[in-house]
N, C-alpha and C positions, 0 to 999 in steps of 0.2 A: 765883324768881330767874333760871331758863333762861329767863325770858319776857324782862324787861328785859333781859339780855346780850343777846339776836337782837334787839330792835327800836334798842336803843343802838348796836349795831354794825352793822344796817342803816343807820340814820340815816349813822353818822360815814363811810360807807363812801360814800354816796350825797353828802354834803353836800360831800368833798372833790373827787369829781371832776365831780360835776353842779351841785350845787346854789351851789356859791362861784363856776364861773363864771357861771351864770346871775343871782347877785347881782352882778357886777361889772359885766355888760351894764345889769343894772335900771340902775343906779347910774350908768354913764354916760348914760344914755338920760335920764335925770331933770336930770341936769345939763347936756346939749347938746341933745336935744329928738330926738336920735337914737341907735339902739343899737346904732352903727357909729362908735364915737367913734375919730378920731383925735386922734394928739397935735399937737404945733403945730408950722409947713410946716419941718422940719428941714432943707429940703434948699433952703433961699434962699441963691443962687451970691451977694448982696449982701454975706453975714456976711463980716467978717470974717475973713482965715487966717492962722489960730493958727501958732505953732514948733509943731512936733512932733517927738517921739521913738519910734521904731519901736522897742521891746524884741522879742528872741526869743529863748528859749532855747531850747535843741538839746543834744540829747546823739546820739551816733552818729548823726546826720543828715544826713552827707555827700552822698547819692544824691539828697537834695533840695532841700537847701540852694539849689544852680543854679539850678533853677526860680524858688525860694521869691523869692531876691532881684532877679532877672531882673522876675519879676513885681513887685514894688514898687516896683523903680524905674522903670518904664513904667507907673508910676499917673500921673493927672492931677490933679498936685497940684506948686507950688512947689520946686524943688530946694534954694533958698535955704533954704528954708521947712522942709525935713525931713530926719532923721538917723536912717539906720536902726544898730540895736545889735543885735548877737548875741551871746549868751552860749556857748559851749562848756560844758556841763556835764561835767566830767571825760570828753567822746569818747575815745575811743582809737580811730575812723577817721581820714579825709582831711578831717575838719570843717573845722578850720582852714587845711589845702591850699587846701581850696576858697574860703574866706572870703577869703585872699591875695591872690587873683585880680582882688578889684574891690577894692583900693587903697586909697582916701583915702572912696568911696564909701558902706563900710561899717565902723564901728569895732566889731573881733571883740576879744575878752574872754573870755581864758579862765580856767577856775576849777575847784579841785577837787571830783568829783563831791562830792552834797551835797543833789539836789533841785531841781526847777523852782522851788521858792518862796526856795530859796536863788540860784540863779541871775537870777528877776525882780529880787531887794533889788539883784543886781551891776549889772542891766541899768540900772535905776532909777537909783542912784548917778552915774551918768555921763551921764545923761538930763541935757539943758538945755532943752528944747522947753515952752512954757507948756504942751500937752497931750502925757501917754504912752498910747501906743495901744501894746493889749497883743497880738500874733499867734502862732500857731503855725509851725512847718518843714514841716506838713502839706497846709495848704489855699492856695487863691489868693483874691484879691481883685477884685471887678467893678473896672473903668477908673475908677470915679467914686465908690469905697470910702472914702478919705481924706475928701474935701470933705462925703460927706453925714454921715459919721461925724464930722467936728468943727464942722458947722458949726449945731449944738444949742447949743453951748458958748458963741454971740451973746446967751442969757440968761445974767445970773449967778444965777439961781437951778440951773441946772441945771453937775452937780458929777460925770457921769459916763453914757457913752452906749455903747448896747450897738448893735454890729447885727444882720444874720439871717444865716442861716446856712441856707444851701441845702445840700440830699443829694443824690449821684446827678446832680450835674451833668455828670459822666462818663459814658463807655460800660459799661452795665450788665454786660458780661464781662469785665470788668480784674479778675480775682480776683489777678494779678500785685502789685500798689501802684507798677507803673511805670506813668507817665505815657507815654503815646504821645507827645507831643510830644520824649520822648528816645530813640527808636527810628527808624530810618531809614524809608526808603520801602518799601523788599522787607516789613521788617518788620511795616509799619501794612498791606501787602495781606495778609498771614500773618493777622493778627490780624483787618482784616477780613471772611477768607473763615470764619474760626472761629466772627465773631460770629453768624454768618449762622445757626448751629448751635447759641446759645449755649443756648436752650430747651431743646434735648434732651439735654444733660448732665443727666444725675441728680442727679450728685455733688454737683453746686455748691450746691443747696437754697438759694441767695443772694436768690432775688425775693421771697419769703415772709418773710424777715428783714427787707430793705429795706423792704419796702412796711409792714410792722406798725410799723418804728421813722420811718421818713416820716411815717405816719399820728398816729403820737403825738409826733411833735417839730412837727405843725402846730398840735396844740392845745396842745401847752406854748408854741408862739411866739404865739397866739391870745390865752391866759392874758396872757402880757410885753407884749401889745400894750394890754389894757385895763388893768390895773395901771398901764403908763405912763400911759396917759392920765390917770386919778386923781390917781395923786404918782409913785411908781417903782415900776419891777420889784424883785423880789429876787435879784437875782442879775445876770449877763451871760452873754454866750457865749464863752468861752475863747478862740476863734478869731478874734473882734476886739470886741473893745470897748476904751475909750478912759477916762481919767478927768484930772481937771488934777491938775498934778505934784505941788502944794502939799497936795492932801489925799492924798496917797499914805503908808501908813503899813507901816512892814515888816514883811513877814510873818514869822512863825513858822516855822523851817525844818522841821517837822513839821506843815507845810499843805497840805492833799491837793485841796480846791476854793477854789483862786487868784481864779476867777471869781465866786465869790459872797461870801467872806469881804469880800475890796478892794470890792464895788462897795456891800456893807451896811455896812463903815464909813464910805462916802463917805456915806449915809443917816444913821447916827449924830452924821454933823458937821454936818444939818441941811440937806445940800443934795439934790437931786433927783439918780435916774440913770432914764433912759427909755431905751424902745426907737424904734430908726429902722430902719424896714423898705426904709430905700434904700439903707444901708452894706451890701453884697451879698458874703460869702464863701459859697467854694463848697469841698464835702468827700463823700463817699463814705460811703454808712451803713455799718453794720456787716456784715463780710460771710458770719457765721457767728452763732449762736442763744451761743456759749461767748465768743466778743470781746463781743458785748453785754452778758452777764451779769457779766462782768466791770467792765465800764463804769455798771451798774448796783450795785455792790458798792461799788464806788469812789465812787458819787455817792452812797448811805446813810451809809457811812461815814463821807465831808465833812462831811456835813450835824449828824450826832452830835456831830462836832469842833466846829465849828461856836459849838455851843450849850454846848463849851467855853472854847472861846476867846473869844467874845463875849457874856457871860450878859446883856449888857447888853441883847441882842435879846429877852428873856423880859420886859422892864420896858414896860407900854405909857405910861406916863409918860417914856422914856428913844428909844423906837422908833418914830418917827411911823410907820410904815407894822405897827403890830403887828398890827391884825388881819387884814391880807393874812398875815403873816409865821407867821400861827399857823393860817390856812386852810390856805394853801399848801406850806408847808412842813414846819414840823409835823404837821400833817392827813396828808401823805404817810408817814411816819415811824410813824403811828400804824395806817397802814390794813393793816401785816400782820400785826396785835396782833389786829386786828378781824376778819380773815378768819379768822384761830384761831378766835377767842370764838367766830365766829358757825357755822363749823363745829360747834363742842361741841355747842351750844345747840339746832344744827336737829338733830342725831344723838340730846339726848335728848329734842329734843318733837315727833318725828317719827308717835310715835304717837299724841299726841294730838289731833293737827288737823292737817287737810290740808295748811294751806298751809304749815306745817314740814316736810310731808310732802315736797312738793314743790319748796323750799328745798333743802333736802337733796337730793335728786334733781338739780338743777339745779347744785349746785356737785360733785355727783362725776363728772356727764357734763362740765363744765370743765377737773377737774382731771385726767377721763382723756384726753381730746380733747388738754391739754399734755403728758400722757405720752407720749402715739402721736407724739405732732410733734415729742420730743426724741428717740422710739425713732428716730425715718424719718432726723431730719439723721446720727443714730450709724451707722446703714448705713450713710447717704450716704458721709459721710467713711471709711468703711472698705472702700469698694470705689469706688475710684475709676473714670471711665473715661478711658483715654486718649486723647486729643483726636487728628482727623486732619488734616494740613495738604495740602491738594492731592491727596489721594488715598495718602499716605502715614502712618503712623503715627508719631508722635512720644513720647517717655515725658513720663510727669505732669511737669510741675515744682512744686517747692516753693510754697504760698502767702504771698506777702508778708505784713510787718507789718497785720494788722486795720485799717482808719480808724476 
């Protein structure tokens, strides 16, 4: 019996993140004659431009907001053409202060907290643009965001469009979450005689986080990129992606991933959602090993909801894209069931043949190598050091909001 659990759960372990994308490439490569398939030229300036409605919820997002909308309306996209919406989720900062400020420009809407998924149904409802594109108060958008992001939307097959999402298009020592663009001039030299230094901080342990969660949000965009080209992704990026208004369906105000529930029932009504790797948002990885795992708690969780809320995604009669949906998605859900099992398995046939032997061996040098790297960040953050500016000492400050 421990034989089949360790070669079942090798299998499923290996098939979810090697072996499906290696079948997605076959599979494009079979049907385009190459194994670099892209989807089709999204970004023809001829399409058509769609209305659009900008949703954002916010809750105590004041500090950002500025930036946030500052940047969207210096997109190169119609003004005629586009209406941005901000939700206020119960803030009790300068939210709506700030919203004030640009007039007729932005219609702010505020509502008792309640949830981002109660907050998009508000944003939505006031939405009149043939396409809603969904963003955050966090991240900014490339100059030519809008047009390459709607302009998929010239097929009517296609029923919803994700773009990509860049990390770390920032200065890699902003541990702050302020933007230099709202710090004066004294201050951007303060910051950049620090960066100069930013290596020999111990404390920060932030490059080792960045670069492991870079490394694996190129191959989940890798995944979205061959999926589109098939039929759709499962899912979007939170940070922008876009769907037409008529298949928008309200969420459940106990909906934790917005981004893949909305974009897999746009899938269940039979239409396409792909990815365009030229709708360009830019954001900050995570800048501690505790914001990530966080972020990953919250993305298992979704996904279990999910398969509540939409049992319909388990029917491959009902889910054209189910067996992506049951590689990818589920497969993921199933791989820490399998890293138990297969733990047991090589612990009891460790003595009978080598290469349990050394199974076993290989996953506890893993699993201490991630102990040593959560013990190092726990020092880190308990002894901080204080940064100098000029030749002078300054005391720690507080770390902003995670991205």
């Amino acid at each position: 019996m421990f034989v089949a659990v360790f070669w079942i759960s090798v299998l499923a372990i290996v098939y979810v993140y090697v072996g499906y994308p290696l079948a997605l490439r076959a599979y494009c490569a079979a049907r385009t004659g190459r194994g670099d398939s892209a989807i089709e030229p999204a970004a023809d300036r001829r399409s058509p431009t769609p209305s659009i409605s900008i949703v954002v919820a916010a809750r105590n997002e004041a500090s950002r907001l500025g930036p946030r909308i500052e940047n969207l309306l210096a997109l190169d996209y119609p003004a005629d053409r586009r209406r941005i919406i901000v939700v206020s989720d119960g803030s009790t900062d300068d939210t709506m202060r700030v919203l004030s400020r640009y007039g007729s420009d932005v219609l702010a809407i505020e509502v008792p907290a309640g949830g981002k998924a109660r907050a998009l149904n508000a944003g939505v409802r006031q939405a009149d643009g043939d396409v809603v594109v969904f963003a955050d108060a966090r991240q900014s958008f490339a100059p030519d965001a809008l047009r390459a992001l709607t302009a998929p939307f010239a097929d009517p097959r296609v029923g919803g469009v994700t773009g990509e999402l860049l990390l770390d298009a920032e200065s890699p020592c902003r541990r702050s979450g302020r933007d230099r663009r709202g710090v004066d001039r004294r201050a951007s030299l303060r910051i950049g005689a620090s960066d100069r230094r930013c290596d020999e901080r111990r404390h920060t342990l932030r490059s080792t986080i960045a670069d492991g969660v870079g490394l694996y949000w190129k191959y989940e965009k890798r995944l979205r990129h061959l999926e589109s080209a098939i039929d759709s992704t499962l899912g979007a990026t939170g940070a922008i992606y876009a769907i037409r208004r008529e298949l928008f369906t309200p969420l459940p105000p106990e909906t934790i991933l917005d981004d893949v529930l909305t974009p897999m029932r746009v899938v269940l009504q039979g239409y396409r959602v792909v990815f365009n790797e030229d709708a360009k948002a830019f954001d900050r990885a995570a800048i501690d090993a505790d914001a990530e795992a966080r972020r990953k708690v919250r993305t298992l969780a979704g996904n279990y909801q999910i398969l509540a809320l939409e049992p319909r995604l388990l029917l491959p009669w009902a889910n054209r894209v189910w067996v992506q949906y049951v590689s990818h998605k589920l497969g993921r859900l199933v791989v820490p069931y399998a890293l138990l099992a297969l733990f047991a398995a090589s612990l009891a046939l460790a003595a009978a043949h080598v290469v349990y032997a050394a199974a076993l061996g290989a996953q506890v040098l893993l699993y201490l190598l991630a102990g040593c790297g959560a013990l190092l960040e726990m020092r880190g953050r308990q002894a901080p050091v204080a940064p100098r500016v000029f030749g002078h000492a300054r005391r720690p400050e507080p770390a902003g909001e995670a991205a």
